[in-house]
N, C-alpha and C positions, 0 to 999 in steps of 0.2 A: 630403886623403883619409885623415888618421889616422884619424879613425872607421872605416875599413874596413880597421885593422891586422888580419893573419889572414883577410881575406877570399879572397884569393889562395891561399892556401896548403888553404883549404879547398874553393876551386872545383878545384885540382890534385889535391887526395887521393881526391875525390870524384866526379868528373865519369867514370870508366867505369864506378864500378857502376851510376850514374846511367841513365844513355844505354843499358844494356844493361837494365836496367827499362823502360825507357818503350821499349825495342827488342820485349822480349816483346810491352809493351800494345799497341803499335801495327802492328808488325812491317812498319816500316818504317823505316828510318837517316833521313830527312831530318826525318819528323814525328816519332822519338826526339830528334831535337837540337834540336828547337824545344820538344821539352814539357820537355827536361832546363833549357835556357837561362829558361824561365817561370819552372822550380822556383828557379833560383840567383837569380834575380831576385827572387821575393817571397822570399825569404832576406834579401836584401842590403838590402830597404827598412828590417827590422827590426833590421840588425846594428848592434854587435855581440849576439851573443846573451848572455842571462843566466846564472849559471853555474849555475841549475838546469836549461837548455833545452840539449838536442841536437840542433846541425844540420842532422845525416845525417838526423836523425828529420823534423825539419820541412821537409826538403828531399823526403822521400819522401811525408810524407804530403801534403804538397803539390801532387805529382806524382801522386799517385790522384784528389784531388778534381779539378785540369783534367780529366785526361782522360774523368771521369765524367761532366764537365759538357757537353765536346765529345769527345765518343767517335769514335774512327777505329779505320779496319781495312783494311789490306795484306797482300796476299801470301795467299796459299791453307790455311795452316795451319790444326790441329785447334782449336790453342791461338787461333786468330785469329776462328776463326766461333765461337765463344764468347760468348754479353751480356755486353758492357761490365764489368756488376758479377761475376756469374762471375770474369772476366778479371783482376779486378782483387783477388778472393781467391784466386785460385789462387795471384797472382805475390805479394803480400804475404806470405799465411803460408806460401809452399812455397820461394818462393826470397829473397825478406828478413827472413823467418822471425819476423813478427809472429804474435801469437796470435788465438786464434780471440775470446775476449773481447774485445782491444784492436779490434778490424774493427768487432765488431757494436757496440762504443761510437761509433767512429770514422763508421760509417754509421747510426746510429739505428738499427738493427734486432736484432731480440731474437737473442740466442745461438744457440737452436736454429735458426734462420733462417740463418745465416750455416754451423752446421755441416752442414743440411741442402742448401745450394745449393753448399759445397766437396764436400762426399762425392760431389753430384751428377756435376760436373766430374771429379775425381777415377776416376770411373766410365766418363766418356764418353772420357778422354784414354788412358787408361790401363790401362783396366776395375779400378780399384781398387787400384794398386799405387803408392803414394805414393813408395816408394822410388826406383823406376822414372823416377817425372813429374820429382822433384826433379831426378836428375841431369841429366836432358833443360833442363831450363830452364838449369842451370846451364853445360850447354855450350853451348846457347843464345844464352842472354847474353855468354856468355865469347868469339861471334863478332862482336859488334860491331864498327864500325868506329868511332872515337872522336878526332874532331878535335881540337886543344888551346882547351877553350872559354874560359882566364881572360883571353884579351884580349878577346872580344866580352863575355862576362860584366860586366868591369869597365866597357867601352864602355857599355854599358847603367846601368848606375848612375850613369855619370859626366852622360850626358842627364840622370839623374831629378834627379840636383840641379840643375843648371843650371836645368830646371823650375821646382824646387822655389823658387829666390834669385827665379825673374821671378813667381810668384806671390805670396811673402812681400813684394815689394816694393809688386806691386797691391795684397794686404791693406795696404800701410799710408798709400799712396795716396788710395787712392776712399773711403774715410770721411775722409779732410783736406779731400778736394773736394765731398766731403757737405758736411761742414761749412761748408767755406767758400759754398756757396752757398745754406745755410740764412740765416748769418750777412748775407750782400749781394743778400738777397730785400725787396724794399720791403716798408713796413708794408703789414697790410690783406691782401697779396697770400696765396690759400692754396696750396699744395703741392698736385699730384696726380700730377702720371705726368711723368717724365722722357724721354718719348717726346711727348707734351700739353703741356710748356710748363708754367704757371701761366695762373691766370684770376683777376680782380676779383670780388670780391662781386655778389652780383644786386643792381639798382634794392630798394629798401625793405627789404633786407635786411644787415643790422651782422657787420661781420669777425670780431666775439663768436661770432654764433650758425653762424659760418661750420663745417661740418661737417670736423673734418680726420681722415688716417688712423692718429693716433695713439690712439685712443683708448684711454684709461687704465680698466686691468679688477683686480679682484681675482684675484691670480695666489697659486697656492699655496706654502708655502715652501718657496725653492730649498734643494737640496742648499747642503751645504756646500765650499766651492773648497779645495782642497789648500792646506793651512799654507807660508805662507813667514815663516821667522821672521828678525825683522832681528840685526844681529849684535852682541851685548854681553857685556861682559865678566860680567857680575855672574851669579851662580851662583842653581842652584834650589834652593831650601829647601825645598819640596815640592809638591805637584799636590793640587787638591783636583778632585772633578765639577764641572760645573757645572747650571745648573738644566733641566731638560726640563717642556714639550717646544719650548723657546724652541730648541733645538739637533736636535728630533728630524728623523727622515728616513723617510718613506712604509716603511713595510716590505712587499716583496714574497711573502715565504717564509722558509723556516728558514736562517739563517744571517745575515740582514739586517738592519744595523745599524740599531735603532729608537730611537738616544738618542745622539749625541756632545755634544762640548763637554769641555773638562778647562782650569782655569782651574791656571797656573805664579803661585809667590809668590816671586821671585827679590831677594835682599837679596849686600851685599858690602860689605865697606871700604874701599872704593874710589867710584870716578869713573862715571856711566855718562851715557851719550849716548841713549839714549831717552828720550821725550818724555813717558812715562807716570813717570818714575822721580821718586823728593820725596827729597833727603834733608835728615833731618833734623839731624842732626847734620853735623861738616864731616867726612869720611871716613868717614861712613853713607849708602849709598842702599836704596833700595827699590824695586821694581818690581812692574806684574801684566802677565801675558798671558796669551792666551786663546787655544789651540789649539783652535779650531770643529769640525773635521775628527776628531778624536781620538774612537774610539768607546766611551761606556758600556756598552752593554746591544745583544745579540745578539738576534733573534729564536729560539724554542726553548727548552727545557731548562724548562719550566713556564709561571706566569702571571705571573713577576718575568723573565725571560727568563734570558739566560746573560752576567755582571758581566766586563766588559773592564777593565784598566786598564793605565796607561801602564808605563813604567820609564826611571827616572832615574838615571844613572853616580852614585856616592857624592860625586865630585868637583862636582856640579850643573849640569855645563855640555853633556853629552848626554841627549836623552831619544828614546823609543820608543816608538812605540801605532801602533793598530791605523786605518788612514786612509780612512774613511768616504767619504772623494773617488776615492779610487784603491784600493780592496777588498784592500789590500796592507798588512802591517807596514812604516813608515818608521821611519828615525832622523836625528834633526836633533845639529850639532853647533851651539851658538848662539855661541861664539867665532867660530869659521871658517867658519862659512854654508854648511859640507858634506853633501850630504844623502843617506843614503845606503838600497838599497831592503834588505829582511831578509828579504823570503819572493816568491814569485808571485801573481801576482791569484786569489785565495780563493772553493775551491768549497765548497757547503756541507760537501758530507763532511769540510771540514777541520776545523770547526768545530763542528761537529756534538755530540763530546763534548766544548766546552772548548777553548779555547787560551788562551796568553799567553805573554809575552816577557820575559824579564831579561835582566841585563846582569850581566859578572863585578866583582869587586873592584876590579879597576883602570880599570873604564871603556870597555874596546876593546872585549868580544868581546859580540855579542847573539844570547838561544837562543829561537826563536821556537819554540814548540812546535806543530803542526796535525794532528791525529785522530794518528794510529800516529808518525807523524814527526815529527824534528828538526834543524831546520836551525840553522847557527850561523855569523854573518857575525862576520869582522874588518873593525872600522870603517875603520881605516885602510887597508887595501889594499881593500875594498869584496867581497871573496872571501867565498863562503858557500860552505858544506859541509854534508853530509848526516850525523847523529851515529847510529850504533848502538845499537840497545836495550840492549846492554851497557854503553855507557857513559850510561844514564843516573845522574842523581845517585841520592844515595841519600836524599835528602828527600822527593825523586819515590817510591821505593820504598815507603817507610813511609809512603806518604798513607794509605794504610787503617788499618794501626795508630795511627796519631794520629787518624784519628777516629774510632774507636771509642774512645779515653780522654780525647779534650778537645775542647769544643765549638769555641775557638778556638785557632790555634795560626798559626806564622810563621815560615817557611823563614828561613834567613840565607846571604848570594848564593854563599858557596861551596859550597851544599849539601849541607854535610856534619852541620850542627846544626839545632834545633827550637827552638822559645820557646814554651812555652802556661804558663797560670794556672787556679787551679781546676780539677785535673784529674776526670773524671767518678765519682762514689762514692768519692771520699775525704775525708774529714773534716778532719781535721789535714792541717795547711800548706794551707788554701784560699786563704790570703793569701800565696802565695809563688809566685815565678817558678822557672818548672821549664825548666832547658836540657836538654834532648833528645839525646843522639848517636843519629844517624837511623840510621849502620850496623849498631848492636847494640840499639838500639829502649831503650836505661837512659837514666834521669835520672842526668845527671853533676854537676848542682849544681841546688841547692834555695835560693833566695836568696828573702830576706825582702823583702817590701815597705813602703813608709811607713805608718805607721797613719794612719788618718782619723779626724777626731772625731766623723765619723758614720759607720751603715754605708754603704760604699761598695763597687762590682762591678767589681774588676779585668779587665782586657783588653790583649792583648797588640798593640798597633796596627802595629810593622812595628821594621826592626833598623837600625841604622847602622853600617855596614861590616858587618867580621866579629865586632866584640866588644860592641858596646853595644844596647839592647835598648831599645826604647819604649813603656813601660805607661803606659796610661789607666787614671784611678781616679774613678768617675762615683755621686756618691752616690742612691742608694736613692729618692728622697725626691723628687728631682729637684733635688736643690741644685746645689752648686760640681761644676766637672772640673776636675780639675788631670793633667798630665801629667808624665810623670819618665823621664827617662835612667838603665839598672843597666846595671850591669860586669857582661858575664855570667861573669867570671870572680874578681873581687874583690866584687861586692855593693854597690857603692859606687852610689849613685844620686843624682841632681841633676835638682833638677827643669827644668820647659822652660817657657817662655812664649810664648804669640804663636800658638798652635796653633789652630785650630776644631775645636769639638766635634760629633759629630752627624752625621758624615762621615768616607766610607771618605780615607784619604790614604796618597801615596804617596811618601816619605820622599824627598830628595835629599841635599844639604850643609846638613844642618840645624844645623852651626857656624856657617853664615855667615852670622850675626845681629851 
């Protein structure tokens, strides 16, 4: 029962205000204990909860939708000959003090709807004196009687697994026995009904043309199954897309992923145990793989939609995207096969204007972003947190002033600096890398770049760590790319080989060549 660490302690802390809710709605103590014991129960199938999800919350709302759906009513009260859904606004926003918007989302019905049938109430109980109604429920409630529910609570979860082991086991049963009697079915003989038996072919008629019920149909392409990635040492060099819509996924609406696939280039000097891996040399490997699930391209935000990409720790051996299986930011660690979740399953409004996810300097901490909010997990203890508009970065801050002066430009992870080239209407130093301090919006350093013997259109394609910078120099003409590593603090730059041109990519341990 370690997965129900905390369960106990949450059915104790909770279980009177509970039972004195569902005492209002019903007004009755025995069918309050039985709708309060439902609520702790679908609780408990889902524990533990996530550290974005509150209990009390799911335990209450919980506790509205039964009773709405089997609606009871005890005892003679004003509050009790009330419709069900009345009943069930009054006691939510008057005495657990939800809002009037939170109900009418909660119930499908439009705002005004929800305020017009509380005022109703509020009228008939009261004649209009909320103040009044509140404290009344509140002593109310406050008479329940309240038995100690965590040992039947926990009695009930302890059945659902015990369920749960005798079903898992049938699942892995009766497909063996499937099989096995596919396997020690005579020839000739066809399959119909496990109730039927098997039957011979008819006289003049061949086992060929014999009609079975598998019939093989043009099926559309599945979704993609959540990544499991196997565990190796060798580190990511960087992610590139991969091609759609060999990856695509049906898009429903705005927010739905119309394009995954992100293909990992993982290289080391060292040993690897994958099967994909060549090395060439003796203490060179190389590797590819292919995260299917990883999403490109959002529906919305135009006729190119809205551009997802992953994030890879500088050290190459975590990454993060957006999971087209499970509508949720993941992170994989590919050493230790830990997998850990970074956001909740994704409504559109999160997404709506934009999101993505980084990761800090050292690899632990990822900041998913979703419409107004920011969430930020430590990978290692698997804890998310809610970040303040205040503390956002200040690379965040200055997105508008950088693009108003440069068509492309590129955060660097500790969000305190910029990288763009060719800044907009300036002439001199086109061919120069401009580092940005995003707090005070000045170029702190203007660094040259390599000349080409043709013209050629610098771009700043992404950073390594905190100090080195990745310019693409792509000539004019459609000749050579070459790509080059600058110091953005020395000017020192060295170029890179091994890269693709042509594509967005998203940097890792691009040492580990």
């Amino acid at each position: 029962m370690r997965r129900y660490i905390g369960y106990r302690d949450f059915v104790e802390r909770d279980q009177r205000s509970l039972v004195g809710t569902a005492l209002l709605l019903t007004g009755s103590h025995d069918q309050a204990i039985r709708l309060t014991l439902w609520s702790f129960h679908t609780v408990g199938l889902t524990w533990p909860p996530t550290p974005w999800e509150n209990p009390t919350t799911h335990a209450q709302v919980t506790l509205y939708r039964r009773f709405l759906r089997k609606p009871s009513a005890a005892g003679n009260t004003a509050l009790v000959r009330l419709p069900p859904r009345q009943r069930v606004l009054v006691v939510a926003c008057l005495h657990d003090g939800r809002s009037r918007a939170e109900m009418a989302d909660l119930l499908g019905l439009p705002v005004e709807t929800v305020e017009k049938e509380l005022d109703d109430a509020v009228d008939t109980l009261t004649k209009g004196d909320v103040a009044r109604l509140t404290k009344r429920l509140a002593t109310q409630a406050g008479e329940a009687s309240v038995p100690d529910l965590t040992t039947r609570a926990l009695r009930a979860l302890r059945r659902r697994r015990s369920r749960g082991t005798l079903l898992a086991m049938a699942a892995v049963l009766v497909p063996i026995g499937m099989i096995a009697a596919f396997v020690l079915l005579p020839p000739g003989m066809a399959w119909t009904s496990s109730l039927r038996g098997h039957s011979a072919p008819k006289a003049g008629e061949s086992a060929a043309a014999t009609p079975t019920p598998r019939t093989m149909r043009a099926a559309p392409t599945p979704a993609p199954e959540p990544w499991k990635p196997p565990r190796t040492p060798l580190a990511i060099r960087y992610a590139v897309p991969a091609k759609c819509p060999g990856g695509a996924v049906p898009a429903g609406g705005a927010g739905d992923v119309t394009c995954a696939g992100w293909t990992l280039e993982l290289s080391d000097a060292g040993r690897s145990e994958l099967a994909s891996a060549t090395c060439g040399r003796p203490g060179h490997c190389e590797s590819t793989l292919r995260v299917g699930d990883a999403a490109q391209e959002l529906a919305g935000g135009g006729e190119k939609g809205l551009r997802v990409e992953p994030a890879v720790s500088p050290d190459g051996h975590r990454v993060a995207y957006l999971s087209a299986a499970e509508r949720r930011y993941v992170a994989h660690d590919l050493r230790t096969g830990v997998k850990r979740y970074l956001s909740p399953v994704l409504a559109p409004s999160d997404v709506a204007a934009g999101t993505r996810v980084s990761v800090s300097a050292d690899g632990r901490r990822f900041i998913v972003e979703l419409g107004g909010r920011r969430l930020r997990t430590d990978f290692a203890t698997g804890r998310s947190t809610s970040l303040p508009d205040g503390r956002r970065a200040a690379t965040v801050q200055a997105a508008g002033w950088l693009r108003q002066n440069y068509r492309v430009w590129c955060d660097s992870p500790n969000g305190r600096h910029s990288a763009a080239v060719k800044a907009a209407g300036e002439r001199a130093g086109a061919g120069d890398l401009h580092i940005i301090d995003a707090g005070s919006r000045q170029v702190v350093r203007r660094l040259p770049l390599p000349a080409a013997k043709r013209p050629a259109e610098p771009e700043v394609v992404g950073w390594l760590g905190t100090r080195e910078v990745v310019v693409r120099l792509k000539e004019k003409d459609g000749g050579r790319t070459a790509f080059y590593r600058v110091d953005a603090v020395t000017g020192r730059t060295r170029p890179v080989e091994g890269l693709p041109d042509g594509e967005p990519i998203v940097f890792g341990a691009l040492t580990a060549s």
